[in-house]
C-alpha positions in Angstrom: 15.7 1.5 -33.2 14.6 -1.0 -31.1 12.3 -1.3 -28.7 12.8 -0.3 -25.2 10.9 -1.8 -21.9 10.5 -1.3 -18.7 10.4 -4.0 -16.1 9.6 -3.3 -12.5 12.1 -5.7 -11.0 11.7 -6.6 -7.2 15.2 -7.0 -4.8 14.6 -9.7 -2.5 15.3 -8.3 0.6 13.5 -5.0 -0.3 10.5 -7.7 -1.3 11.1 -9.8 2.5 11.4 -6.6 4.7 7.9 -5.4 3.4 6.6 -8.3 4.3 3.2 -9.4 5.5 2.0 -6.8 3.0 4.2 -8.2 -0.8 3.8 -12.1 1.1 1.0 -12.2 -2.1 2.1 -9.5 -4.4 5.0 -7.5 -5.7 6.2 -4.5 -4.6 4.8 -2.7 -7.0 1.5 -3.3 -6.6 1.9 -1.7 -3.3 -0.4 1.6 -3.3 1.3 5.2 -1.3 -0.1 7.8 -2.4 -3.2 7.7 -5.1 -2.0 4.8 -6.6 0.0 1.9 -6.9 3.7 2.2 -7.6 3.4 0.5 -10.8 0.6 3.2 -11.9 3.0 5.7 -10.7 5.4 4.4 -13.3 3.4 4.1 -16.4 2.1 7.6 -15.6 5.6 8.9 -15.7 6.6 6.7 -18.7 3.8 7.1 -20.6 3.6 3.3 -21.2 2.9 0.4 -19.9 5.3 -1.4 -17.8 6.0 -5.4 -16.9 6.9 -7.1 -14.0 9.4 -9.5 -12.3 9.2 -10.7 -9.0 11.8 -12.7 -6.8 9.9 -15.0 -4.9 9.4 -18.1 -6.2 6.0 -18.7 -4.8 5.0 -15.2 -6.9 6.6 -15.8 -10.5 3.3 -16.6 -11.7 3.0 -13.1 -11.5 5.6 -12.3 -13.7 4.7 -10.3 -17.2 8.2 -9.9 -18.8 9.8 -11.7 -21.4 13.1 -12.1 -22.8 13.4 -11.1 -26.6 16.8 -11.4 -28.2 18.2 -7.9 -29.2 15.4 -6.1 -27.2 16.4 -3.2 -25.2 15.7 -3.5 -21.1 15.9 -0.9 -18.5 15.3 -2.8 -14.9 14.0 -0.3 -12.2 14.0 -1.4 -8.9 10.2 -1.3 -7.9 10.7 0.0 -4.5 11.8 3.3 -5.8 8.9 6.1 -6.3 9.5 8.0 -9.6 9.9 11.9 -10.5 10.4 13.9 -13.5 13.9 14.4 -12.6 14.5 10.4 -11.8 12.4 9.4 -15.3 14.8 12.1 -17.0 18.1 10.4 -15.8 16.5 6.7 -16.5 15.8 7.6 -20.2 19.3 9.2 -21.0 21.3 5.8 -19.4 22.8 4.1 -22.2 23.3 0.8 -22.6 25.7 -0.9 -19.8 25.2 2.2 -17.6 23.5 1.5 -13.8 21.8 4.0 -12.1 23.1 4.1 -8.4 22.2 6.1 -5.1 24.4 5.2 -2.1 24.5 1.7 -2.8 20.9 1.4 -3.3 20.3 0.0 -6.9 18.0 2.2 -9.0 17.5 1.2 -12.5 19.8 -0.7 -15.4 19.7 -0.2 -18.8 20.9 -3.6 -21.4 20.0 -5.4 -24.2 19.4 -9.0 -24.0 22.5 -10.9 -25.9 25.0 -7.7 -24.9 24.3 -7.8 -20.8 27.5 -6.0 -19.7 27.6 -3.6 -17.1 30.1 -0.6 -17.5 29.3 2.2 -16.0 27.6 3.0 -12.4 26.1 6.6 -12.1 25.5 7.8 -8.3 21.9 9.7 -8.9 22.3 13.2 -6.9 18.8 14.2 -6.1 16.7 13.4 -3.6 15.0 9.9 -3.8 11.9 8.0 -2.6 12.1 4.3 -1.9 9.7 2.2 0.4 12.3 -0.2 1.7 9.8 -1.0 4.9 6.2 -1.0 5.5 6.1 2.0 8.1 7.7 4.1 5.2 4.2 3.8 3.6 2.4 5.7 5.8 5.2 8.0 7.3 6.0 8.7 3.5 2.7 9.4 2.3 2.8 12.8 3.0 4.8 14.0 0.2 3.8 10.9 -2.6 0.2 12.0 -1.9 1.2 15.9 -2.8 2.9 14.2 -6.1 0.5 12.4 -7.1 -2.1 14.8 -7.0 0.0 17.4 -9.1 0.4 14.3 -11.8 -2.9 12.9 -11.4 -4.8 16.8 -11.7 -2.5 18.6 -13.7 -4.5 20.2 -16.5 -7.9 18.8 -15.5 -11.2 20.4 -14.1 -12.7 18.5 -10.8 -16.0 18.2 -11.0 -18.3 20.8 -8.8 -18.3 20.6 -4.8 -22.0 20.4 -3.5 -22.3 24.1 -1.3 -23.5 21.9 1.9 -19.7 21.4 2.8 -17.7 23.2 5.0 -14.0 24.2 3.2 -11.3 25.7 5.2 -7.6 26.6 2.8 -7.1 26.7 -0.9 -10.3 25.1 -2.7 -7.9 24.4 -5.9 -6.4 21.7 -3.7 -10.1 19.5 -3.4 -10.7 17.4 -7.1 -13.3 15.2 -7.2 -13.4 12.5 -10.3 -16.5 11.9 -12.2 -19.5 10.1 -9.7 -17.2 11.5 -6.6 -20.1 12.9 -3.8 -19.3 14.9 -1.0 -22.5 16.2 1.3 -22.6 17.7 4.7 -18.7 17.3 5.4 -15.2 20.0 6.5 -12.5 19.7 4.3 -9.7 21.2 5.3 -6.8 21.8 2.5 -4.3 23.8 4.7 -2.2 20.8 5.3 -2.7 18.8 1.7 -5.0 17.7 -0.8 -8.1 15.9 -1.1 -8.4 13.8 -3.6 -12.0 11.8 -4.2 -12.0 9.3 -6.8 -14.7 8.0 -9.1 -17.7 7.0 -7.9 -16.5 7.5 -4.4 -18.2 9.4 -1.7 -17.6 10.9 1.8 -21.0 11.0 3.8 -22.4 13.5 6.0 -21.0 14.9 9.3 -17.8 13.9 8.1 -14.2 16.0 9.0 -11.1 15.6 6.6 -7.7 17.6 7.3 -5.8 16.4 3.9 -3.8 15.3 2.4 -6.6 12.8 1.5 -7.0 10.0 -1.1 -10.7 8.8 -1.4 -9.9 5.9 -4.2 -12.2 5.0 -6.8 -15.4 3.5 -5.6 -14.6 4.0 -1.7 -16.5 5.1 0.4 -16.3 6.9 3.8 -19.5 6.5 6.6 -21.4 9.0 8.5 -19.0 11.5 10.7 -15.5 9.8 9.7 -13.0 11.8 11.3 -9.6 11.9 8.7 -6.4 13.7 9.7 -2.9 13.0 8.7 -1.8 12.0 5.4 -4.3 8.8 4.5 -4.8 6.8 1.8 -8.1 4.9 1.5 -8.3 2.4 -1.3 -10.4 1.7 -3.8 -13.8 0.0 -2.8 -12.9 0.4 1.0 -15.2 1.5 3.2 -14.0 3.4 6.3 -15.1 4.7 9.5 -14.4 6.2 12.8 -11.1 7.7 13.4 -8.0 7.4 10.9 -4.7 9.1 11.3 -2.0 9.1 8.6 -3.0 5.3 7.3 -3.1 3.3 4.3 -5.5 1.1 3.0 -5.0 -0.8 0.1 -8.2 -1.3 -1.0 -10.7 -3.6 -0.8 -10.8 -3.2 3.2 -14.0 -2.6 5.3 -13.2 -0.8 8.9 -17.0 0.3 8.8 -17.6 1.5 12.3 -15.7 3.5 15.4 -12.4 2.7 16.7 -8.7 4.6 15.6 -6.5 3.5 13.3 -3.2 5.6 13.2 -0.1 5.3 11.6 -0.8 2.1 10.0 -0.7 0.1 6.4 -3.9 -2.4 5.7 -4.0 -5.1 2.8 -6.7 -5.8 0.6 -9.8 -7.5 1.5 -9.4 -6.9 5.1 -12.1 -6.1 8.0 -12.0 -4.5 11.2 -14.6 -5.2 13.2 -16.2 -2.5 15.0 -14.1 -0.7 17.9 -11.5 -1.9 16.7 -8.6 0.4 18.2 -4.7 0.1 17.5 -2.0 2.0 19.5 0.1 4.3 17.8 2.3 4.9 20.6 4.2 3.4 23.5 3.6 4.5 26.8 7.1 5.6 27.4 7.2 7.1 24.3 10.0 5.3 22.9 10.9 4.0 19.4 8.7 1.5 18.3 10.4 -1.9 17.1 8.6 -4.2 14.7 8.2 -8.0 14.0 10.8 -8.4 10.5 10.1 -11.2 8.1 14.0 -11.2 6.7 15.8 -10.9 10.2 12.4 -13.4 11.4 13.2 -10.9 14.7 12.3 -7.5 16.0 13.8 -4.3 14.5 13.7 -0.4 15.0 11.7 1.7 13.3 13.3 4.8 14.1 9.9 6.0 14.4 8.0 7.1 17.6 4.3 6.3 16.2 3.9 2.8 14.4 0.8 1.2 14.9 -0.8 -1.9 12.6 0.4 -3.7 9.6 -1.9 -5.8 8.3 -1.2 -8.4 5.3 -3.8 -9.3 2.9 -7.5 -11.3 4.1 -6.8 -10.9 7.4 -10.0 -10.0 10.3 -10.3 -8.9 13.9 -13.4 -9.0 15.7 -15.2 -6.6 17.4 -13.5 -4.8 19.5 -10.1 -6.2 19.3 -7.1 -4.1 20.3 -3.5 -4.2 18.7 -0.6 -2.9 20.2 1.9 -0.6 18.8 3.7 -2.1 15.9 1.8 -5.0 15.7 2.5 -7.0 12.6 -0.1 -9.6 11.5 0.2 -12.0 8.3 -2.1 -12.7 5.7 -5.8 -14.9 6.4 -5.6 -14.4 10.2 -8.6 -14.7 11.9 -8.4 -12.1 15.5 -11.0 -11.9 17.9 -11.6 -11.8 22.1 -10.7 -9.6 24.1 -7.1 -8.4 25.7 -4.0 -7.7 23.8 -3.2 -10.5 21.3 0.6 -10.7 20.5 2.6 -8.2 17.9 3.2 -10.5 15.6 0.9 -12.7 14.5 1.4 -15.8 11.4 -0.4 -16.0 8.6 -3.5 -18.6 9.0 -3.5 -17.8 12.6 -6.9 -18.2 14.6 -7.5 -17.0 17.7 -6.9 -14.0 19.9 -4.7 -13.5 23.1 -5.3 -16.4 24.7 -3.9 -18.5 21.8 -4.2 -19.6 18.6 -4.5 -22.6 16.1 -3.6 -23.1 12.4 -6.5 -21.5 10.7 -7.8 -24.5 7.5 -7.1 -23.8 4.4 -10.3 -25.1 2.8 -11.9 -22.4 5.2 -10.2 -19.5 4.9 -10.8 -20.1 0.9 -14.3 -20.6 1.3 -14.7 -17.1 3.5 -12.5 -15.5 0.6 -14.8 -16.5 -2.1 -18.0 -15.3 0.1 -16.2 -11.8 0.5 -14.9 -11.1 -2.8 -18.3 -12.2 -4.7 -19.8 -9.2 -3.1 -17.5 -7.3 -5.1 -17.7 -9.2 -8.2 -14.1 -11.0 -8.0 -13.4 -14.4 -7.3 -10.1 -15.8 -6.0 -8.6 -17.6 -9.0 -6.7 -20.6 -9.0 -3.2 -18.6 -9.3 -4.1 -16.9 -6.0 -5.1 -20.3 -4.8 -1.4 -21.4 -5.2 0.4 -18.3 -3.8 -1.5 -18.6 -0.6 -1.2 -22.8 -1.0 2.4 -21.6 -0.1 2.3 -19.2 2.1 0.1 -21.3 4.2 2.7 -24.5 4.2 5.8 -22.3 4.9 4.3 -19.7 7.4 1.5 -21.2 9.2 1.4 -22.0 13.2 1.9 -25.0 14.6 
């Protein structure tokens, strides 16, 4: 028999359209939910899974390899799995595709024999992240999954009597180091899920579903309500509303955040605020990287995506749907514009290319703190993101 694996292949346009927030990684290292799409996977497979991008600026991210005779099955890494969807992936045979409404789902061949015979339309319902608002107004339901998956069978350790719990108490876990003092948790409307060595501080109020990742952290009478993920080694205050943070991210003080997706090793500086909402309260477009133009969201409440290393001042105010790149520099005061480049410097009344050499040298002060360099790889992703994206 021979052996089977499971690459985590990325469609390019899937890749473009969530754009700022893939510009430095593949799709599956996106995190909705508890974890990252790729975790998702390998907790569903029970193995470990590899991955190929499309970008050519990202294939030094690629893990998979060809091996003559080997058996592959190809799984489009947008899609988020479920014990129905794993079952149907393992019984494809070879040649077979797996298919939903034109949307490619996974492909099963072995290297040497790569014919496709067979397309299979999938029935059930299915969970793809084809843009970035679909990570927040999605995380709803992934959240609820991953906490069955992620808590199934396990004991959370004990909840200090200080807090304040309103709904099911089964629905609170906390890992191993998790501390909660002082705080309402409110399960009627999802989970709460604290990770290791994570901790919510005093005075806080959280109405799950809730995702406290490993190591995060949230300060002194946060206020959490709509589905929100807060990555691991973040630390978060003020006023969050169905959000996403990818981890790595400091928004430390007051100021809302609502209905928004932030990269890794971001800061928002304190009062920061981002609209959620148009005045007229109308559809929201957004700034698209593959139409390089405006688009609908079909959404009424879109607020900030923000790409990876990318800062705002104090006090800074986005407007709804704005879309900012990777290693932009935001500050003064007014409404800056809703789509902002990578490497951009400056605020509303205009910006400049921000240096390279600079932005690497802030990088390396911020991530030492944390025990991480950037590496030389990463050096050459943003090398290219920075010649192809940058102001003028």
């Amino acid at each position: 028999m021979t052996k089977t694996n499971f690459i985590l292949s990325d469609h390019y346009d899937n890749w473009l359209n969530l754009n700022p927030l893939t510009l430095t990684k593949p799709v599956s290292a996106l995190r909705i939910g508890i974890t990252t799409i790729q975790e998702k996977w390998e907790s569903f497979l029970g193995t470990k899974t590899q991955l190929k991008t499309c970008a050519p600026h990202l294939k030094s991210l690629d893990t998979w390899e060809q091996h003559l005779g080997e058996t592959y099955i190809f799984i489009n890494a947008c899609i988020i799995p479920s014990p129905e969807l794993v079952s149907s992936i393992l019984n494809l045979k070879e040649g077979e595709s797996l298919y939903q409404e034109g949307l490619s789902i996974a492909s099963k061949i072995i290297i040497g024999n790569q014919s496709f015979e067979k397309e299979i339309q999938y029935p059930k319902e299915l969970i793809s992240i084809q843009y970035p608002w679909d990570i927040f107004s999605k995380n709803e339901m992934i959240l609820k999954q991953d906490f069955e998956q992620i808590t199934k069978g396990r004991k959370s350790q004990p909840l200090s009597s200080s807090n304040t719990i309103i709904g099911p108490h089964e629905f609170i876990f906390l890992e191993e180091g998790a501390k909660v003092e002082a705080s309402n948790l409110n399960t009627d409307n999802g989970p709460i899920y604290i990770g290791k060595n994570a901790e919510i501080m005093e005075g806080s109020s959280i109405r799950g579903g809730l995702a406290l990742c490993d190591s995060a952290s949230l300060k002194l009478g946060t206020k959490i309500y709509g589905a929100t993920t807060i990555g691991p080694h973040s630390k978060i205050g003020g006023e969050v509303n169905n959000s996403v943070v990818q981890g790595y991210t400091n928004k430390g003080h007051d100021g809302f955040l609502g209905n928004s997706v932030i990269g890794e090793w971001c800061n928002l500086g304190a009062d920061t605020n981002n609209s959620n909402l148009k005045n007229n309260y109308g559809i929201v477009s957004v700034y698209n990287y593959n139409k390089k133009a405006y688009i609908t969201s079909n959404l009424q409440f879109v607020g900030l995506i923000m790409g990876d290393h990318s800062k705002c001042g104090i006090n800074t105010m986005f407007n709804t749907g704005t879309v900012v790149g990777v290693f932009a520099n935001i500050f003064g005061g007014d409404f800056p514009p809703k789509y902002i480049p990578s490497f951009s410097w400056g605020g509303a009344a205009g910006f400049t290319p921000y240096d390279l050499d600079k932005a690497f040298e802030v990088a390396d002060k911020v991530m030492e703190r944390r025990g991480i360099r950037l590496g030389a790889e990463d050096k050459e992703i943003l090398k290219h993101i920075h010649s192809t994206e940058t102001i003028t």
